[in-house]
N, C-alpha and C positions, 0 to 999 in steps of 0.2 A: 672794315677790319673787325668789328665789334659782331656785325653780321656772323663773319666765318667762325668766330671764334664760339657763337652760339650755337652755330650749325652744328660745329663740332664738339662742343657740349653735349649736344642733342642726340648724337651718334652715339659718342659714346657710352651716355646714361642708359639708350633703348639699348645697346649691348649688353649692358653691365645688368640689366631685366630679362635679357635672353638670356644669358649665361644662368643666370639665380634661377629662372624657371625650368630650364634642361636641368640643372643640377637635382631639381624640386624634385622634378617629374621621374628624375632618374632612383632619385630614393623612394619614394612612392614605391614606384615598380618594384625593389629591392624589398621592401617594408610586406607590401603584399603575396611575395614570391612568396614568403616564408609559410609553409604550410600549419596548420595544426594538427596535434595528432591525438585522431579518435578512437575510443572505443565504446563498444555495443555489451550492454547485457541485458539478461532476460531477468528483470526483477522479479515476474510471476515461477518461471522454475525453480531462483534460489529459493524464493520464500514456501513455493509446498514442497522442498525436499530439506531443507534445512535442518536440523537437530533442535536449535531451538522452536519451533513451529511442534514439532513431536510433543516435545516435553512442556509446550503451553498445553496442547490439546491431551494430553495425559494428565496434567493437574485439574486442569478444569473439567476433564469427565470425572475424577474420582471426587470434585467437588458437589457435580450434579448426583453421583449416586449416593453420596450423605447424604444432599437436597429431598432426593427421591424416598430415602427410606422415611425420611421425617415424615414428608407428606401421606405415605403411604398407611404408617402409623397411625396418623390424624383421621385417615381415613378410615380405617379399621374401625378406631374411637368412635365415628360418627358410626357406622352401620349396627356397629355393638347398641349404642344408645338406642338407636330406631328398632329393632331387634326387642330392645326390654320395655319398650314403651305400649307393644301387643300387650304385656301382661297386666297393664295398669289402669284402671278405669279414668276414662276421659275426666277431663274434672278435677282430679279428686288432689291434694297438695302432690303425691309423690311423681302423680302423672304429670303434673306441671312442672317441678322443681326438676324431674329430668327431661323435658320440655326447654326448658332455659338453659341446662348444661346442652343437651346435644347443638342447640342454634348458636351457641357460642361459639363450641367446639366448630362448628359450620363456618361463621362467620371467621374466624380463625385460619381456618384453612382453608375460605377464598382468598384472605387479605398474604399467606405465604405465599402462594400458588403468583399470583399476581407478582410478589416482590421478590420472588426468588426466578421467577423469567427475566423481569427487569435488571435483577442482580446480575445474574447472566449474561445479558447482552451489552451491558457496559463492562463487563472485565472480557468476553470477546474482545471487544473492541477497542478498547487499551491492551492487549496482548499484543492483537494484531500491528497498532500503533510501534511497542516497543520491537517488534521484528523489523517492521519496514527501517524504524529509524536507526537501527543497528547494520542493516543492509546497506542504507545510505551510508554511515560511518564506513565499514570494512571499503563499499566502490571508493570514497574520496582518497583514504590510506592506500588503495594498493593506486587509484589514479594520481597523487603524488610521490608515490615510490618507483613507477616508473615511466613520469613525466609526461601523463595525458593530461588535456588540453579542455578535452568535450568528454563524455562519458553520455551514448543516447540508449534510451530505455529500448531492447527491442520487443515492441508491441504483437506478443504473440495470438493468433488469432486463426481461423480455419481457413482465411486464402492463403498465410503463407505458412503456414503450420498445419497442415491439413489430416497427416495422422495423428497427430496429438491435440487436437483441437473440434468441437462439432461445428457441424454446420449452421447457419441460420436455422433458425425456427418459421422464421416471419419476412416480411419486408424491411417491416421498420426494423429489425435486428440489422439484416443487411446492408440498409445504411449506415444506420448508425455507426457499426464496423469500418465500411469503407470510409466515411466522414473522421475517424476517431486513428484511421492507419495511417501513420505517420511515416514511419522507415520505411520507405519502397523497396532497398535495393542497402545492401551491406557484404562485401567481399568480411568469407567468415575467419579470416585470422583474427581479425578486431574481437571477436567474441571473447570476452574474458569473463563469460557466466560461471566455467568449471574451477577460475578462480578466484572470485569471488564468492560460491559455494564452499569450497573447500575454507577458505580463510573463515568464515559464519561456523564450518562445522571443526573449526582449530586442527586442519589436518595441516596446515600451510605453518604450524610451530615446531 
């Protein structure tokens, strides 16, 4: 008796573990159906058509041509000195004394020349910085405005972009490219580059 009644324990536990794993398996299945849903933009189009990118790259050329006049100033300064220094005999105090102004004036305008390049290339690049990271802000707002999931950069490049893109130079270019192409293949309704452009350049208020 004790026998049956284990057997039948035993039945019905390994049921009540069938049941629970179909049930498992069945939400799984259900959990997974669910799709996500993606969108593709071209970070490099927004960012060299954008308004902001314009209006970095117009302040910061009107800053290099103040840069430019100073330096050019300085430079004038030095030829003028080497210029009056014909007329002074070697030696003698005045030919020295402008001797030490012009190598100043020199040493002066290697040490701009030098920190006005470096000046330069760190506000490029914090410009550039606050574009991308405003780019990223405008994808995330319009990707939870209308409830995307993934947002994939499409990596434009001259195998799939071929009119607006050149070609390799080199080998190692062309790998490089194919090792670094990520997006193979994107149906283009996903593209929400012209709207995230627009939103960067406040046409979308």
């Amino acid at each position: 008796m004790k026998k049956r009644s284990f057997i039948a324990a035993s039945i019905l536990a390994f049921a009540g573990l069938f049941i629970f794993c179909l049930e498992y398996s069945s939400a799984a299945k259900d959990k997974s159906a669910v799709s996500a849903k993606i969108g593709v933009v071209s970070i490099r189009e927004v960012f060299d058509n954008c308004t902001m990118k314009a209006e970095t790259e117009k302040t910061l050329a009107a800053e290099g041509d103040k840069r430019f006049a100073e330096i050019k100033a300085l430079e004038q300064a030095v030829e003028a000195d080497k210029a009056s220094l014909a007329k002074f005999k070697e030696g003698t105090q005045e030919y020295m004394d402008l001797l030490k102004g012009m190598m100043m004036k020199q040493s002066q305008l290697d040490a701009q020349k030098e920190f006005y390049q470096q000046e330069f290339t760190v506000k490029e690049m914090r410009s550039k910085e606050l574009i991308y990271r405003k780019i990223l802000d405008v994808i995330a707002k319009i990707a939870k405005d209308r409830s995307y999931d993934i947002i994939l950069n499409r990596d434009d490049n001259y195998l799939n972009q071929p009119e607006s893109s050149p070609p390799a130079q080199n080998p190692t270019e062309l790998i490089l490219t194919t090792k670094t192409h990520k997006l193979l293949y994107f149906n283009k309704d996903l593209d929400i580059t012209a709207d995230v452009l627009s939103a960067m350049n406040g046409k979308d208020k």
